[in-house]
C-alpha positions in Angstrom: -0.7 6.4 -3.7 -1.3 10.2 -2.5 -1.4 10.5 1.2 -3.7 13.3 1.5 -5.9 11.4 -1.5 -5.7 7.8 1.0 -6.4 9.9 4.6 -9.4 11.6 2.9 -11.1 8.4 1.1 -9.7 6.4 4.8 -12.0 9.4 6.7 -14.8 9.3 4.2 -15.3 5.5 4.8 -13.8 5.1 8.6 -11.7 2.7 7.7 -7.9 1.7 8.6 -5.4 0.0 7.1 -1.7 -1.4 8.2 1.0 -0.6 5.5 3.9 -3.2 5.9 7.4 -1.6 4.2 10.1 -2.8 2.3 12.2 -2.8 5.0 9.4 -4.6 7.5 8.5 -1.8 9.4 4.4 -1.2 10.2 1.9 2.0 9.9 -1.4 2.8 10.5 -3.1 5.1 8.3 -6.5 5.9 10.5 -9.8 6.9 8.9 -11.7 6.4 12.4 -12.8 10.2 14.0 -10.9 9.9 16.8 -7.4 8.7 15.5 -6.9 10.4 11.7 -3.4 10.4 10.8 -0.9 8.0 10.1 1.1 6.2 12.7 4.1 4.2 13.3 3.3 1.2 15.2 5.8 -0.2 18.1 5.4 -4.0 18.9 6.9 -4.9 22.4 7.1 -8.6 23.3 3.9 -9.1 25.8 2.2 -6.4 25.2 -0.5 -3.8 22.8 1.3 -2.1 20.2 1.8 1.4 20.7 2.1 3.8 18.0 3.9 7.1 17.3 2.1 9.9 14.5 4.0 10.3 11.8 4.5 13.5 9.6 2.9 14.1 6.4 6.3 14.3 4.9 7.5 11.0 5.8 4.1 9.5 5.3 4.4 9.9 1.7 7.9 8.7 2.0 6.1 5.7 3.7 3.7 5.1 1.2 6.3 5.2 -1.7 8.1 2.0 0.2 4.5 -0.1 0.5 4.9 -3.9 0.6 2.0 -5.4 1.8 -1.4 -3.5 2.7 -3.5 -4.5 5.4 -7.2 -3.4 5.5 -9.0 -3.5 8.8 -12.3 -5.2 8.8 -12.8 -5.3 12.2 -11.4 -5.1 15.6 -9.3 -7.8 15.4 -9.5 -9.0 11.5 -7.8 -7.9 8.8 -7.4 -8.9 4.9 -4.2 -8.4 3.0 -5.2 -6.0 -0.3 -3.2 -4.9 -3.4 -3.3 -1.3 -4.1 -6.1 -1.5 -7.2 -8.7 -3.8 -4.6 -8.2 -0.7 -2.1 -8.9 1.7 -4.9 -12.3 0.3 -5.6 -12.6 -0.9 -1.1 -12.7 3.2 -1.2 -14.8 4.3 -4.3 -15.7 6.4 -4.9 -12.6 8.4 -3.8 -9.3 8.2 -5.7 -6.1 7.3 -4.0 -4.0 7.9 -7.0 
């Protein structure tokens, strides 16, 4: 996956996902107006996740690693995706 090909098609729907690494860490890569980026996310026992952005540099990085993808149906709901089902989730827009 590109990163600046996912952040577009992510902005052009308004969608989010969660991106679950090989080494178990998790990002955020936002499509919603007032969070666009991607972000590190920072869970602390008993309480919200926070999140930290991350750098186009490493983001790539981060998308190279990609495990498990996450895509945000609503607030609280997610379904777990494979990279082809996201593709066509975000069609018309390439990711690849």
């Amino acid at each position: 996956m590109d990163f600046k090909l996912l952040l577009v098609a992510l902005c052009a729907n308004g969608k989010s996902i969660d991106i679950v690494t090989t080494n178990n860490r998790t990002y955020q890569v936002s499509g919603h107006p007032q969070m666009q980026g991607m972000w590190r996310r920072h869970f602390k026992v008993g309480r919200h996740p926070t999140r930290s952005q991350v750098l186009k540099a490493e983001a790539q990085r981060v998308l190279d690693r990609t495990k498990t993808i996450k895509l945000w149906i609503g607030s609280l709901e997610y379904r777990v995706v494979t990279e082809s089902e996201l593709e066509s989730e975000l069609a018309p827009f390439p990711i690849n």
